[in-house]
VOGU-3710 file (C-alpha; in Angstrom, 3 decimals, decimal comma):
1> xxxxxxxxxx> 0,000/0,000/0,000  2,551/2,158/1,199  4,538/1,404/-2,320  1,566/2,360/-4,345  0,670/5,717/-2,715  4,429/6,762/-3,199  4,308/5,954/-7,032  0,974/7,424/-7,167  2,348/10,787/-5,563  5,551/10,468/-7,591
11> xxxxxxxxxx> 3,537/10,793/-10,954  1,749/13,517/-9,210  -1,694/12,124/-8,640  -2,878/13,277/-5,782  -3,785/10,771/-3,477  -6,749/11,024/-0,634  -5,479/8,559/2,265  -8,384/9,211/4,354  -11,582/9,763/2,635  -13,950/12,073/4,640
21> xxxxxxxxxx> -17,184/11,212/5,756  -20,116/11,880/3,613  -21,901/15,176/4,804  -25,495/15,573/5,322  -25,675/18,647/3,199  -23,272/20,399/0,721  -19,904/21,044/1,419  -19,636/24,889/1,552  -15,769/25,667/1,559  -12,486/23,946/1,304
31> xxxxxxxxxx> -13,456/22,357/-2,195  -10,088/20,443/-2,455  -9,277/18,078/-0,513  -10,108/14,743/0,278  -14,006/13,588/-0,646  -16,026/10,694/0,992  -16,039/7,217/-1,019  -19,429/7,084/-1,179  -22,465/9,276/-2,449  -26,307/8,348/-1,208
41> xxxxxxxxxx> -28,448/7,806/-3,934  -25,910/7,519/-6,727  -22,848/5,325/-7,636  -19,354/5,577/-7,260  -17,094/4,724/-10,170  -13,022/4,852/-10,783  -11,350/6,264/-13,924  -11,878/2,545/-15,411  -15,525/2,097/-14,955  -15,857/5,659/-16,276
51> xxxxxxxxxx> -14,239/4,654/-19,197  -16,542/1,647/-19,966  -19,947/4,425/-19,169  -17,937/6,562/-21,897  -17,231/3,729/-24,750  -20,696/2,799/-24,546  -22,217/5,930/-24,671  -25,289/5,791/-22,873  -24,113/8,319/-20,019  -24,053/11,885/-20,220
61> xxxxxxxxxx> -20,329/13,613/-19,126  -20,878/16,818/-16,613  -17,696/18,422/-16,047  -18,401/20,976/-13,093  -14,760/22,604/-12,655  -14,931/26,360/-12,335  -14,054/28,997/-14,505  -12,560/32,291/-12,993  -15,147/35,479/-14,258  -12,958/37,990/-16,324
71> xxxxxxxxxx> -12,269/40,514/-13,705  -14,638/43,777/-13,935  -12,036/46,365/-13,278  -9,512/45,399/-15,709  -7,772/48,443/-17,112  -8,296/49,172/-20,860  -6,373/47,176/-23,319  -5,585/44,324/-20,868  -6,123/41,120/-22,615  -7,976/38,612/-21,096
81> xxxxxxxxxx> -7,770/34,942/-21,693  -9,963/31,910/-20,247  -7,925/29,141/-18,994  -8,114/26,432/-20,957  -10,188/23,267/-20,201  -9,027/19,972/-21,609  -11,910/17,160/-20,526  -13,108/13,845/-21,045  -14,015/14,025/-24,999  -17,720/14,454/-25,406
91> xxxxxxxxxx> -18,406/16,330/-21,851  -20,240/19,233/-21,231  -19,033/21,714/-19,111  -21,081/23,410/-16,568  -18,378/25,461/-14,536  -19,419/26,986/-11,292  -22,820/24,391/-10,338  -20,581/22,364/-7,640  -19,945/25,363/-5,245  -22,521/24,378/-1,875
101> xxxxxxxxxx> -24,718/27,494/-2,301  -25,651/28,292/-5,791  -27,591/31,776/-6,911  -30,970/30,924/-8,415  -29,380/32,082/-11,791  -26,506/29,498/-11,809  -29,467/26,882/-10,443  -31,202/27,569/-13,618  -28,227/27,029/-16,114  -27,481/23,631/-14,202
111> xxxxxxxxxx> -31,147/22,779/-14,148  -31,068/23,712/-17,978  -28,097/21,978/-18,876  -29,258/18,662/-17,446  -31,998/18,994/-18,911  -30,705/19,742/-22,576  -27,933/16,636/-21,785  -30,982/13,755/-20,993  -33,336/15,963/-23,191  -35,715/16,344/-19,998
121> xxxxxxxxxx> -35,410/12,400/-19,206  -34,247/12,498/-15,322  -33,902/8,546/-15,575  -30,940/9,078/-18,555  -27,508/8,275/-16,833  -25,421/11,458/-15,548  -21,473/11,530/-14,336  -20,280/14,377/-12,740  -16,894/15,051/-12,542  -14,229/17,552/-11,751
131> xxxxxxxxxx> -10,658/17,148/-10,364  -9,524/14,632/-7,837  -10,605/15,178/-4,630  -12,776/18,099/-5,824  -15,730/18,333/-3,529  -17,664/20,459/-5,944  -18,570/17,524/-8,400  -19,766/15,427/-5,434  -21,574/18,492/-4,164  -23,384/18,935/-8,174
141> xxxxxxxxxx> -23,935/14,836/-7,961  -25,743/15,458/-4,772  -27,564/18,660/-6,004  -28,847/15,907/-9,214  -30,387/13,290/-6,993  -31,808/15,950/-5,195  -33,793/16,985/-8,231  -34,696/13,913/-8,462  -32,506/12,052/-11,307  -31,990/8,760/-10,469
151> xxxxxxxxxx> -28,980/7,382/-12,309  -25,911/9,478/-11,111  -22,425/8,615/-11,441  -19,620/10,144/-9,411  -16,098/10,304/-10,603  -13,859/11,673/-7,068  -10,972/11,283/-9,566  -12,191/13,803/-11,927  -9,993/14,102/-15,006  -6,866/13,731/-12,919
161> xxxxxxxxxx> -7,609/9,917/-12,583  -8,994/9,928/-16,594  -5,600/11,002/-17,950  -3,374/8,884/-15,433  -5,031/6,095/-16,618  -4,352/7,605/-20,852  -7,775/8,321/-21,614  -8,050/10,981/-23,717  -9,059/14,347/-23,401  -10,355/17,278/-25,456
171> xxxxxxxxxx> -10,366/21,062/-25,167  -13,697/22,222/-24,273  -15,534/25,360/-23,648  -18,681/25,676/-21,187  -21,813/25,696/-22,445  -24,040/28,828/-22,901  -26,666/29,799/-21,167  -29,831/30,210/-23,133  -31,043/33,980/-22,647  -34,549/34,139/-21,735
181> xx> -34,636/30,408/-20,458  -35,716/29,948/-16,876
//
């Protein structure tokens, strides 16, 4: 064991030697660190079994890693550019759903994009993912079964575990909200 978590560290994945407990609610701060093993009410899965949902292409991909706002206050001429993404090929990206407490407007652009990914069907299979040990995909897992999809997946090792394991990935960009759409 002890072998194993030094090669794993070596390679620089990070490792999470003691999961956490599973929270009754949201976790509302710290969102790195290490994440509980388990998630009530939906499945966890490791980069491999995430891999077999992906090649047979039933599940729908929900990246939930941030994305930094372009600062207001910039001064003029400043150039501004996104950091980019690179994800598990076919994801959508929904940055900014995991954080604990979410403003009605961000509920409505998750609420929205589930809906567009399982075209309204809240039985269609969903995998949330972020980083490893990134308690903001658990927290948008959480906030799914909540609304009362049924057939979540949970990936703690995000695309850190995807591309240790050579999976590929693909830049993406997040998806847009739809004006007017509530």
């Amino acid at each position: 064991m002890i072998r194993m978590l030094a090669i794993l560290l070596f390679v620089g994945l990070p490792v999470s030697v003691v999961a956490e407990d599973e929270p009754a609610d949201y976790r509302m701060d710290r969102y790195r660190g290490p994440v509980p093993s388990t998630l009530s009410g939906g499945t966890v899965v490791g980069p491999e079994a995430a891999h077999d949902l992906w090649q047979a292409g039933q599940t729908a991909f929900i990246d939930v890693l941030p994305q930094a706002p372009k600062p207001a206050n910039l001064p003029e001429g400043t150039i501004w550019r996104d950091k980019p993404r690179d994800s598990i090929p076919g994801a959508i990206w929904l940055p900014n759903v995991g954080y604990g407490a979410i403003a009605d407007v961000t509920e409505g652009y998750f609420r929205r994009g589930l809906a567009n990914v399982t075209k309204n069907d809240s039985t269609h299979p969903v995998l949330f993912f972020c980083l490893a040990e990134c308690w903001m995909s658990w927290n948008a897992a959480k906030r799914a079964i909540e609304w009362g999809y049924s057939n979540v997946y949970w990936l703690p090792e995000g695309t850190d575990g995807w591309q240790f394991w050579d999976y590929p990935l693909e830049r993406i960009t997040p998806e847009e909200p739809q004006p007017g759409v509530e």
